[in-house]
MMTF fields as JSON, N, C-alpha, C and O atoms, coordinates in Angstrom:
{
  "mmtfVersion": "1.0.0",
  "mmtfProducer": "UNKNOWN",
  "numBonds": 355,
  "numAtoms": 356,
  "numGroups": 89,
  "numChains": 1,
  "numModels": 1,
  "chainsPerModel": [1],
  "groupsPerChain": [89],
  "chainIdList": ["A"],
  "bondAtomList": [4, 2, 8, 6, 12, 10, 16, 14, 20, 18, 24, 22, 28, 26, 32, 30, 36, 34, 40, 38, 44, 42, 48, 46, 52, 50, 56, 54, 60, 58, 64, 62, 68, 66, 72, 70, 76, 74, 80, 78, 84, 82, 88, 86, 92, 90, 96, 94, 100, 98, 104, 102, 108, 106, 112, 110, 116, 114, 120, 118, 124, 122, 128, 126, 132, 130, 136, 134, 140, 138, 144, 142, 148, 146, 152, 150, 156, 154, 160, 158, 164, 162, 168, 166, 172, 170, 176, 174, 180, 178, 184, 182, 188, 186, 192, 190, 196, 194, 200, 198, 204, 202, 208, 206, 212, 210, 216, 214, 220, 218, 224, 222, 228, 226, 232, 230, 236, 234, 240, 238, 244, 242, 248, 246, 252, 250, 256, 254, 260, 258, 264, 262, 268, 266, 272, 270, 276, 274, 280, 278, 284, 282, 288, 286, 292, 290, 296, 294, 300, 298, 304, 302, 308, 306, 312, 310, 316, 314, 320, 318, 324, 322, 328, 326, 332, 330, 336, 334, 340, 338, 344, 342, 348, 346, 352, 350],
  "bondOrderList": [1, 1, 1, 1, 1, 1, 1, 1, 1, 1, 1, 1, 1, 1, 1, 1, 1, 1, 1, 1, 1, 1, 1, 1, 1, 1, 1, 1, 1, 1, 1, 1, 1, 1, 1, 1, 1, 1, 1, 1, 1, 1, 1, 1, 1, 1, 1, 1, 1, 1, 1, 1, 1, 1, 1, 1, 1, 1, 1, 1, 1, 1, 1, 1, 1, 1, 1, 1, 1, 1, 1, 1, 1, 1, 1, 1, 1, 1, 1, 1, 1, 1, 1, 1, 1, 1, 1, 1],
  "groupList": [{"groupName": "UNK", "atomNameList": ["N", "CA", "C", "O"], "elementList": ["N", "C", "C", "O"], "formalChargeList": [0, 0, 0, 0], "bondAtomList": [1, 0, 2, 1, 3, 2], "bondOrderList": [1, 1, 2], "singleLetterCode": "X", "chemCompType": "L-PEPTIDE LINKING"}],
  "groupTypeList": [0, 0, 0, 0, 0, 0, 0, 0, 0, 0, 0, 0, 0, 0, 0, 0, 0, 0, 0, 0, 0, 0, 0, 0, 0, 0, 0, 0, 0, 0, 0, 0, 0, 0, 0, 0, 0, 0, 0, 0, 0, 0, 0, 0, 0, 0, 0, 0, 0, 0, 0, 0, 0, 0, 0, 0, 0, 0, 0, 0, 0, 0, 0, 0, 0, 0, 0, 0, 0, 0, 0, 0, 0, 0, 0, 0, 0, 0, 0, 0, 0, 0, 0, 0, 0, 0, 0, 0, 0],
  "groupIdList": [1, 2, 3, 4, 5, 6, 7, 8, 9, 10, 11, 12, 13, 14, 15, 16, 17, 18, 19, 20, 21, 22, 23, 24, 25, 26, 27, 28, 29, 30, 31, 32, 33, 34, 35, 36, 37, 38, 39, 40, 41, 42, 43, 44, 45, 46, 47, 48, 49, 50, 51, 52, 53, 54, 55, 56, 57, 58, 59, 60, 61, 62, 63, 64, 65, 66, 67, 68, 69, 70, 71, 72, 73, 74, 75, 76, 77, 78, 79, 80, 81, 82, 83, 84, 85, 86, 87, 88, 89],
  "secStructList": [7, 3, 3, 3, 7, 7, 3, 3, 3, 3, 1, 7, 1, 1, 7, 7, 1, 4, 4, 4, 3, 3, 3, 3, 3, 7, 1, 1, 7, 7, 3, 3, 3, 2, 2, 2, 2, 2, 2, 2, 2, 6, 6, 6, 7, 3, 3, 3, 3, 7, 7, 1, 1, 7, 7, 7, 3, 3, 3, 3, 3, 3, 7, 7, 6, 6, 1, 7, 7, 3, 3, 3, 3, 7, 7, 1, 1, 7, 1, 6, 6, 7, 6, 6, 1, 1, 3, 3, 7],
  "xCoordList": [0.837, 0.0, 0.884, 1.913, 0.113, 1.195, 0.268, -0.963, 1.24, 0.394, 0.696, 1.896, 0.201, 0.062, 0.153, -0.833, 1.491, 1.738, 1.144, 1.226, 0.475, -0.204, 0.497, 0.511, 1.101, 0.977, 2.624, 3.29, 3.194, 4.54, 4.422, 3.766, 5.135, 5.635, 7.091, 7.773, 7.513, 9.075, 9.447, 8.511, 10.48, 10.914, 11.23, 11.786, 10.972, 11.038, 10.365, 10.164, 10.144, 9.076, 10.645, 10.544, 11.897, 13.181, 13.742, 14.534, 13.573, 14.482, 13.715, 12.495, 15.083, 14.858, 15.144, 15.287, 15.376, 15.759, 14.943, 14.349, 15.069, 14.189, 14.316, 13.454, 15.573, 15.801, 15.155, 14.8, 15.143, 13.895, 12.846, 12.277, 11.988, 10.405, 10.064, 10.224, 9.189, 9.64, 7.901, 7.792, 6.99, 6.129, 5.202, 5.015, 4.68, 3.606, 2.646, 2.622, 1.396, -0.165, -0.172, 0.359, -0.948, -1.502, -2.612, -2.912, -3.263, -4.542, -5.726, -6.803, -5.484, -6.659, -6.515, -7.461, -5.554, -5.727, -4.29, -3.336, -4.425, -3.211, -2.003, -1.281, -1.673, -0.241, 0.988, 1.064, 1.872, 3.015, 4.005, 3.962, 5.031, 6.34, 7.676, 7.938, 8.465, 9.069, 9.877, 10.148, 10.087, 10.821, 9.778, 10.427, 8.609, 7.979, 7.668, 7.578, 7.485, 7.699, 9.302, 9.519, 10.058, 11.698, 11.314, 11.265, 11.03, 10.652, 9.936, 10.192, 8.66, 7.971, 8.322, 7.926, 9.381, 9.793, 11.08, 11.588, 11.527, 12.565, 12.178, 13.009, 10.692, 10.376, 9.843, 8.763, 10.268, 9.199, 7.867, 7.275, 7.576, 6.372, 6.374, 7.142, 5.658, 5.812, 5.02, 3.825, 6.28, 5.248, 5.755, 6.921, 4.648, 4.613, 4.029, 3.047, 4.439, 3.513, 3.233, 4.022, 1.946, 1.378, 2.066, 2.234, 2.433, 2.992, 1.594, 0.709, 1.327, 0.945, 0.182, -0.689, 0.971, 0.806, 0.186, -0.561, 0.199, -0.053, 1.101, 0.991, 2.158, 2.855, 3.206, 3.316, 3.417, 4.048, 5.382, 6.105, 6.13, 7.204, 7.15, 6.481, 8.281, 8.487, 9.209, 10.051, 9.069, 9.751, 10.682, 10.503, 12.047, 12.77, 13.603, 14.189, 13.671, 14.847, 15.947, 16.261, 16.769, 18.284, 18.692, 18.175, 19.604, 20.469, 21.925, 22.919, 21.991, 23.401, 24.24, 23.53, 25.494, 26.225, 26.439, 26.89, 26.069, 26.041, 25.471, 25.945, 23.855, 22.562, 21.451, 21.534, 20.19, 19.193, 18.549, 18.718, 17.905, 17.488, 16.447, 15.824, 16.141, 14.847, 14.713, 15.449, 13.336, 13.106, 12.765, 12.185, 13.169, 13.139, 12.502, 12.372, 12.112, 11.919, 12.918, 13.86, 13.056, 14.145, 14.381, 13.611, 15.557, 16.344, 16.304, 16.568, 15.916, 15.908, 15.874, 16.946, 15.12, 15.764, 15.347, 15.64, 14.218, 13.616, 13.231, 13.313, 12.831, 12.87, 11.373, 10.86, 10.729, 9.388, 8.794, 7.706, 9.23, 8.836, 9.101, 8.738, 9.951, 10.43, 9.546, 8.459, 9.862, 8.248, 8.514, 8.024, 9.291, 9.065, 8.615, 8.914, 7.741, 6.779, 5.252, 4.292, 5.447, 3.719, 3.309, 3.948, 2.26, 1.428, 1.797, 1.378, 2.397, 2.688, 1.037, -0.052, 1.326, -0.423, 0.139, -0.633],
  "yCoordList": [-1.181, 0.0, 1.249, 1.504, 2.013, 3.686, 4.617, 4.605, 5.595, 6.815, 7.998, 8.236, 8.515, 10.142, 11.308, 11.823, 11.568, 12.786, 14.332, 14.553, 15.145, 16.223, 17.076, 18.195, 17.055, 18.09, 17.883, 16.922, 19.133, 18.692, 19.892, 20.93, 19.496, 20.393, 20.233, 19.208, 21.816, 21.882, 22.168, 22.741, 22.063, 22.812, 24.146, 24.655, 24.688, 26.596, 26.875, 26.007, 27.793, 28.046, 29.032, 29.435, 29.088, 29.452, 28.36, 28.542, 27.068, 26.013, 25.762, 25.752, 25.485, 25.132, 24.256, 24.453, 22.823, 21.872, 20.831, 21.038, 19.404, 18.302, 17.799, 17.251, 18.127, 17.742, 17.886, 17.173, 19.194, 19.58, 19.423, 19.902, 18.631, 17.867, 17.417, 16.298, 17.267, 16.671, 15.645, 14.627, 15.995, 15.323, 15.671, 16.773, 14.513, 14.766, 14.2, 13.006, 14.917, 14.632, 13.984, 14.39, 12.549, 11.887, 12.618, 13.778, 11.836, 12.786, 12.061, 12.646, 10.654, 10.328, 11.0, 10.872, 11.941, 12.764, 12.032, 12.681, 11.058, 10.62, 11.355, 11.579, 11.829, 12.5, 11.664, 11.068, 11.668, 10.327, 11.578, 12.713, 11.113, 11.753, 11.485, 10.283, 12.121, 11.42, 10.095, 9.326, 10.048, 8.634, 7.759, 6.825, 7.35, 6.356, 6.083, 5.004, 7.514, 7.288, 6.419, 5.438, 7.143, 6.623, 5.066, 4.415, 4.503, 3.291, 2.056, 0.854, 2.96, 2.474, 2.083, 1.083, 3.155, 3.059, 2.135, 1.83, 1.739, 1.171, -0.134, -1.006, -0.521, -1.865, -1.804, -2.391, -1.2, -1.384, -0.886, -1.142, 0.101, 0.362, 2.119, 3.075, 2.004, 3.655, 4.309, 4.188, 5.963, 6.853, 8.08, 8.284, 8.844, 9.868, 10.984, 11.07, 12.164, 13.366, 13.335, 12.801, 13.995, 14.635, 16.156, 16.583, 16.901, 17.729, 18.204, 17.359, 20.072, 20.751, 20.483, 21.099, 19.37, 19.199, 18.137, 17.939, 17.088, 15.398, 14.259, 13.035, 15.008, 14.0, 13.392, 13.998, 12.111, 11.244, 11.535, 11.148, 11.817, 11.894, 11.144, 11.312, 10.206, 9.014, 9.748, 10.596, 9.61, 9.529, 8.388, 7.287, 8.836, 7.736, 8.261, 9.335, 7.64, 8.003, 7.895, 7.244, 8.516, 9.589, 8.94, 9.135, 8.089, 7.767, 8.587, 8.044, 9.592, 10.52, 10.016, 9.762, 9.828, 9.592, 10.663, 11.665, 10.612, 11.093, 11.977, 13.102, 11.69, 12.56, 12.123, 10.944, 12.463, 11.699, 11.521, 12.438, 10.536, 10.106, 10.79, 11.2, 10.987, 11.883, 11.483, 10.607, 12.123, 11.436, 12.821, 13.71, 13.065, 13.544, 12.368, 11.146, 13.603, 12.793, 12.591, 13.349, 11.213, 11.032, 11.762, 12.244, 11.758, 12.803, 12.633, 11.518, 13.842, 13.681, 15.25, 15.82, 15.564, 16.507, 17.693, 18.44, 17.932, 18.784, 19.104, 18.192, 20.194, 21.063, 21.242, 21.434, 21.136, 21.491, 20.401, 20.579, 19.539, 18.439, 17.902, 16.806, 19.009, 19.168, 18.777, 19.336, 18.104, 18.185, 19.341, 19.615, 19.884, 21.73, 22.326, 23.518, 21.941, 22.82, 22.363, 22.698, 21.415, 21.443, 22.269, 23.094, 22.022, 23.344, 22.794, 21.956, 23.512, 23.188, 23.075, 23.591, 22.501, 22.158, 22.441, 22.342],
  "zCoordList": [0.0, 0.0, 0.0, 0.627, -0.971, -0.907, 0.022, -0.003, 1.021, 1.642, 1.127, 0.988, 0.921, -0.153, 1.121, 1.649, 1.45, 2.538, 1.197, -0.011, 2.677, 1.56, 2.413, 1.901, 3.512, 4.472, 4.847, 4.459, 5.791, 6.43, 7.701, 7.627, 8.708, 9.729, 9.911, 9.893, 10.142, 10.381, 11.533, 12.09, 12.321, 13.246, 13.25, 14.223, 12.392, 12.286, 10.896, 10.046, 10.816, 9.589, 8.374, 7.215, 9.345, 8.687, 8.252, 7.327, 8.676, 8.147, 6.782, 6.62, 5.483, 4.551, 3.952, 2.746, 4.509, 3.944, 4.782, 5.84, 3.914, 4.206, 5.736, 6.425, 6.046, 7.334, 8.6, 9.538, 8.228, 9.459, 9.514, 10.495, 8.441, 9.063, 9.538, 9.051, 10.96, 12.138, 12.006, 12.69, 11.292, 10.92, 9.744, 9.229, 9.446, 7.96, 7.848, 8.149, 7.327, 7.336, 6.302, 5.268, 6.442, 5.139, 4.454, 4.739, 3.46, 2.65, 3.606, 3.72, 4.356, 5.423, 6.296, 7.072, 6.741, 7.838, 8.77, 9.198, 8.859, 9.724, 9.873, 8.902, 11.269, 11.471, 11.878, 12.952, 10.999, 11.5, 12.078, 11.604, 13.343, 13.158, 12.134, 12.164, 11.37, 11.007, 11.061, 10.138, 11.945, 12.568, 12.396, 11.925, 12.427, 11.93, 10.582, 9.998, 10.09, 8.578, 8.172, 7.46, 8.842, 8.376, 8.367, 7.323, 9.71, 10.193, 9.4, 9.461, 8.408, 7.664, 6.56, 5.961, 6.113, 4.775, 4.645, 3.566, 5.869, 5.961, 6.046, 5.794, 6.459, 6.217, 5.152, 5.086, 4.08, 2.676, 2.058, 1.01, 3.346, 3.145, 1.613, 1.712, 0.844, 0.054, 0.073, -0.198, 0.772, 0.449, -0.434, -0.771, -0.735, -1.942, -1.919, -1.181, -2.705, -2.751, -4.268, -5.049, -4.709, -5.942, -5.669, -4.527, -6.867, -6.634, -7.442, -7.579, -8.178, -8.475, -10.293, -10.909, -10.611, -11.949, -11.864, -12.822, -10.818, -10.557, -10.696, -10.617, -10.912, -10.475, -9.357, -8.291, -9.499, -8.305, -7.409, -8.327, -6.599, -6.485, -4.906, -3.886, -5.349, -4.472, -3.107, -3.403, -2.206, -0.775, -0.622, -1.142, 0.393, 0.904, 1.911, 1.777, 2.785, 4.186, 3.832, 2.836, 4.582, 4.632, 5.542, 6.642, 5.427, 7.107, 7.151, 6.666, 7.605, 7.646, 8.883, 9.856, 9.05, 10.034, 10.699, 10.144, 12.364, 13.336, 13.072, 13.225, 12.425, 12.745, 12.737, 12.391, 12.966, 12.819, 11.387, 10.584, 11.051, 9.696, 9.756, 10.735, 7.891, 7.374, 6.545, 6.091, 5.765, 4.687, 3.866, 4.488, 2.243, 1.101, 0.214, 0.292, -0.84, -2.395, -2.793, -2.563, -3.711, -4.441, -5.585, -6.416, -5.485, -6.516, -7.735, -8.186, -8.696, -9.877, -11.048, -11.251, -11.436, -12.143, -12.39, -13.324, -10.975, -10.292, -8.98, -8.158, -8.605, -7.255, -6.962, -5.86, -8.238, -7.771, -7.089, -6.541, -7.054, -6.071, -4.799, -4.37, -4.075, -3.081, -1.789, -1.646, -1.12, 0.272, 1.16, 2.256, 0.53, 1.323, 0.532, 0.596, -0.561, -1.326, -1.366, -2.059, -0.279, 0.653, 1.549, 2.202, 1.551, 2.398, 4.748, 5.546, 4.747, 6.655, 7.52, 7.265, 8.199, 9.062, 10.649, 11.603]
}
């Protein structure tokens, strides 16, 4: 099963990178913290945003050494699909 994050919260409304999303609203409403998302996705589970046009853009966790893991869209050959270009709740 895929979950369709529509929503994100940051730790400052100044931070600009993926790192700082500390949780995200599904389109059922469900609020995960990141770390369970990380958790989820790390057992296989996918999730995704529709961006502005309808595209798909896949999610995946970040494991950085000596920091905590996050999750971004995977990389590719645009910005507009950024999950810091969802609407914050």
């Amino acid at each position: 099963m895929a979950y369709e994050i529509t929503h994100v919260r940051v730790d400052s409304e100044f931070n600009r990178s993926e790192d700082h999303i500390t949780d995200v609203k599904l389109s059922d409403g469900t609020i995960e913290n990141v770390r369970q998302v990380v958790s989820f996705i790390d057992s296989k589970m996918e999730y995704f945003f529709t961006d502005h046009l309808g595209s798909k853009a896949q999610v995946e966790s970040v494991h950085p050494t000596g920091r905590a893991a996050y999750i971004r869209t995977k990389p590719n050959q645009t910005t507009a699909d950024n999950l810091l270009s969802l609407p914050r709740f």
